[in-house]
N, C-alpha and C positions, 0 to 999 in steps of 0.2 A: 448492507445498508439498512441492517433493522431501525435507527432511530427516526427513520422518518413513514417507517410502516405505520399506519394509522386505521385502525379499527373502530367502528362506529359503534360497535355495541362494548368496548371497551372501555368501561366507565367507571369510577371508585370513589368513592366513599369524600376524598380529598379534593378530587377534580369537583365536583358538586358544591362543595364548600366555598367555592370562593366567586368569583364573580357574581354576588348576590346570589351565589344559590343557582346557578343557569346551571340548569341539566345535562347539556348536551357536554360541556367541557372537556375536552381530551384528558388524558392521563401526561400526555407529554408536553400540551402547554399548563398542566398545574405545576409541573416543576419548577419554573422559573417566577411565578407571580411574587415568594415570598421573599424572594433572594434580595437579600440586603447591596446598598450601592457599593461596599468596600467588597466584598464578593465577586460584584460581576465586575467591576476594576482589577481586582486581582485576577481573575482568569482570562479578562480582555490582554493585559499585563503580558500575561505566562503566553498566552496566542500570538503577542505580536512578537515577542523573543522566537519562539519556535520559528515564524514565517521567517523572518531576517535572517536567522541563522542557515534556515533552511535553502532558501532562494538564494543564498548568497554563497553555501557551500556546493548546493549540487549545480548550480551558473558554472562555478570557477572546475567543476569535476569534468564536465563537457568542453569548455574552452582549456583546460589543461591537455586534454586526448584530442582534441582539434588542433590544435598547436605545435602538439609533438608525433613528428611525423614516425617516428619509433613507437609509441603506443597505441598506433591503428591497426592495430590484433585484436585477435577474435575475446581474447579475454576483455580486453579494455571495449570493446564495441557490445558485451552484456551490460559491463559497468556504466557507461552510460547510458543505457537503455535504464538501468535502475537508478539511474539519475534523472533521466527524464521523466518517470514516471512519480516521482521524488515531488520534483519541479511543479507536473503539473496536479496532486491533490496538495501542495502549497498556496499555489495560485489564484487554482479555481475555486475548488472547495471551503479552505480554512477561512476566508472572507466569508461565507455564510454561516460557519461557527460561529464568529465572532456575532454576528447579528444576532444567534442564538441566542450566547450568553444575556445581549444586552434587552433582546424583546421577544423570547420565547419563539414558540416556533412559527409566527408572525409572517407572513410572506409578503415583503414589503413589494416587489414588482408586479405589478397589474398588468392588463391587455394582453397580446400578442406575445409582446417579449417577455413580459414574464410567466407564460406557459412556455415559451423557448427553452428560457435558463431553468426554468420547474424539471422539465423532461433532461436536458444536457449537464449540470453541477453534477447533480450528486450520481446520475448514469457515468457521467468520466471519474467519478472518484471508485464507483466500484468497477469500471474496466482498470483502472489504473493498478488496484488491489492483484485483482489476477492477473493483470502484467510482471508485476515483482513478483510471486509466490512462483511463475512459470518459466521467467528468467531465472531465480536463483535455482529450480531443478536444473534448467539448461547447462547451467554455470557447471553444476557438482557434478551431469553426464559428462560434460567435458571434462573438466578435470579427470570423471574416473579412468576416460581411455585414454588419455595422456598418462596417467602412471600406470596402471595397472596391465593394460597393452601397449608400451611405449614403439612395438613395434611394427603396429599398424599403421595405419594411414591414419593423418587426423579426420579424426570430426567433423573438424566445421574449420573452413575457412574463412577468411575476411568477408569475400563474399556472400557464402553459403551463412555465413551468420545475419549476414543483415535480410536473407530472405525468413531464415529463423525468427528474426525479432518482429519483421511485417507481419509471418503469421502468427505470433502470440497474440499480434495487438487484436487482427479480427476474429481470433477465436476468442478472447478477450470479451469484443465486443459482442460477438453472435451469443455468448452466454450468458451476459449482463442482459439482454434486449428484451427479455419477458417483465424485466424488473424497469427498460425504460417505458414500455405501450402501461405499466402497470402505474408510472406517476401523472401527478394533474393536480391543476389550483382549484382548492375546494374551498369554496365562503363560507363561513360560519355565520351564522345569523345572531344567531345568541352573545355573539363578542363582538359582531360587527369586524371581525380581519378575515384576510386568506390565510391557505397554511397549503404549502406544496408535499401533499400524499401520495403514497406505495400502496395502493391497497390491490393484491392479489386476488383476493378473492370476490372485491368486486370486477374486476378485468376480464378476470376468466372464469366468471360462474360458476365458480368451485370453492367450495369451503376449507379444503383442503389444501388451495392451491400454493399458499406460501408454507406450507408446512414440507408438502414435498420439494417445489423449488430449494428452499434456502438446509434441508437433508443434501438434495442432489448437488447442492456447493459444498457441502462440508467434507463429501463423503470422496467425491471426484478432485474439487481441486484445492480442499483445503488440507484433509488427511492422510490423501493416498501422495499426494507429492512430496511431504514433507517424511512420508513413509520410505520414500524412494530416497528422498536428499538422505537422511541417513543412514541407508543402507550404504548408497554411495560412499560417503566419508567413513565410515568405519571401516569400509575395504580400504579406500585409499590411505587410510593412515595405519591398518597391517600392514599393507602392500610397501610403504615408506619403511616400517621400522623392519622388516625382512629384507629391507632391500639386497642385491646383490649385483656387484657386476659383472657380467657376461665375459667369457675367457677372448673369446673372441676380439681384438682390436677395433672394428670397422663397428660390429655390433654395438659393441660398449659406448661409442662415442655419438650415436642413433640414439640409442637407450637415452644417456648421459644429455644431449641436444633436447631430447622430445621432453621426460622428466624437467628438467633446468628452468623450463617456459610452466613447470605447473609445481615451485618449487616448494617447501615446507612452509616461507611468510606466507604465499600468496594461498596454500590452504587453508591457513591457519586466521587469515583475513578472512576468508569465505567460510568458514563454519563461525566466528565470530557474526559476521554480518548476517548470516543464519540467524543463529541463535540469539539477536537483539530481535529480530522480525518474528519472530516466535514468540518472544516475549515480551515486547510493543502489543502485539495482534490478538494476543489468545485472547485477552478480555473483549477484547470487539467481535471477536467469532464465539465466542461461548453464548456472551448476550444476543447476537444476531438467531444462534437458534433455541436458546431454553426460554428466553421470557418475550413474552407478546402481549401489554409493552412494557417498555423497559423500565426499570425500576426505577426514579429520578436519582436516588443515590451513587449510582451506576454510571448515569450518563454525563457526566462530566468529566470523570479518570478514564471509564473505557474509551474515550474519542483524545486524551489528552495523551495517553500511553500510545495508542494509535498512530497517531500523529507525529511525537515526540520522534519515532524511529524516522523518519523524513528527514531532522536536521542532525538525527546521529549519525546515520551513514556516511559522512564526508568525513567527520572525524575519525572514526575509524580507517578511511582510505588513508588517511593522514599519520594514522598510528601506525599503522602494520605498510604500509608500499612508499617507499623510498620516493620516487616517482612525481605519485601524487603528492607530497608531503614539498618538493623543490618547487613542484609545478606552480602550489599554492600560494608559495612563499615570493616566487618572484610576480607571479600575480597581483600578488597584495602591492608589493613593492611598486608596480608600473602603475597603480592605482591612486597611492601615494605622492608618487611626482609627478 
């Protein structure tokens, strides 16, 4: 959540330049002062396409596996866990983008409630972040002992999964929480607004302190899982093209059962849908630890790329799983009459 880190002695050259010259002016609200009104309409634009799409594909992804009483498996009970977490930095979050685009980093709620929403928006946008990146490892362990030891015991059952997804969410949360005691509405005098702030290192008296924090994200749960998911998929997709089946009759059709529930689309879905969040994300995790603050050029694709992967995911369930793709369509339909 580096865009809303705010450093006081953070100051440049540009930020100075404009509101008459006021000295104290952030780096990250000079970005927005010059931006022309066909500008912040075209990104308001592009933000509201992404919400609609977004909200309206991962709704229909959760009332589709709600519905069907056959896709309340453990694979479908990630998939909507990655839709809920979809759902909610659509929701919550992308409405104070938009407020961005339109009046900088302005913090238009005052009082009580707006030290509320200051501390809880953008805190559930970065639990919500390591909710996805923790599910889709979950996702690829499973899948790897479903093919790879088809003759084990599963994993994770319907149950044992949704105890799974309760603890991502509060480890999730317990890891985000240095980053929520670290926000708060700060006045600026010199512009006369609020602006709701990250600053680490005043929080915890350490100058240091978001340099190691947001190291200790990149390193535990942005790097190493993503280190893991494709360790996993390159086994699993040896392990598929070696396949073999067992001489054994009884065996073979265990193998054949176990495999079949983890089969080449729905791989082949899951390293896609990987590989779009990796590459939605990297720009938002590269900026979150090399620049402090963020460059203005930056900040508008890295939150838009970001973002954008929230309303791809549905289409891709749509592409690749049969399933989802019927679920969708008579949805739309009962929508329509």
């Amino acid at each position: 959540m580096g865009h809303f880190e705010f450093n006081n002695t953070s100051y440049v050259t540009s930020a100075r330049s404009l509101n008459n010259g006021t000295a104290d002016e952030s780096y990250s609200s000079a970005c927005f002062y010059n931006d022309t009104t066909a500008t912040r309409a075209a990104r308001v634009v592009v933000y509201c396409v992404i919400i609609l799409i977004s909200a309206l594909g991962n709704s229909m992804t959760i009332m589709v596996v709600w519905r069907n009483k056959t896709m309340r498996r453990t694979f479908h009970c990630f998939i909507v866990n990655l839709a809920a977490t979809d759902l909610n930095i659509t929701l919550v979050y992308m409405p104070r983008v938009i407020v961005i685009w339109l009046r900088g980093t302005d913090w238009l709620v005052e009082g009580i409630f707006g030290s509320v929403l200051c501390k809880v928006v953008p805190y559930l946008h970065g639990v919500s972040i390591l909710v996805s990146i923790l599910t889709l490892l979950t996702l690829a362990i499973d899948r790897f002992f479903a093919i790879v030891f088809p003759l084990k015991l599963e994993l994770f059952t319907v149950k044992s999964s949704k105890l799974v997804i309760a603890f991502i969410w509060v480890l999730a949360m317990a890891v985000r929480f240095p980053y929520f005691l670290s926000l708060k509405v700060v006045f600026h005098t010199s512009r006369s607004e609020f602006s709701c702030d990250a600053n680490m290192k005043r929080t915890f008296k350490n100058s240091n302190a978001r340099e190691i924090y947001y190291t200790f994200l990149l390193v535990a749960f942005y790097a190493l899982p993503f280190v893991l998911i494709l360790a996993s998929y390159t086994v699993i997709v040896i392990t598929l093209r070696r396949y073999k089946t067992p001489s054994d009759k009884e065996i073979a059709k265990l193998v054949q059962r176990r495999r079949g529930k983890a089969s080449k689309k729905v791989i082949y879905m899951l390293l896609t849908v990987t590989a779009a969040f990796v590459f939605c994300w990297l720009t938002y995790f590269t900026g979150q630890i090399v620049f402090d603050p963020l460059p203005c050029n930056l900040r508008f694709w890295r939150l838009f790329l970001a973002h954008s992967n929230s309303a791809l995911n549905p289409c891709l369930y749509a592409v690749f799983n049969e399933k989802f793709r019927k679920g969708y369509k008579r949805l739309l339909r009962s929508c329509c009459r």
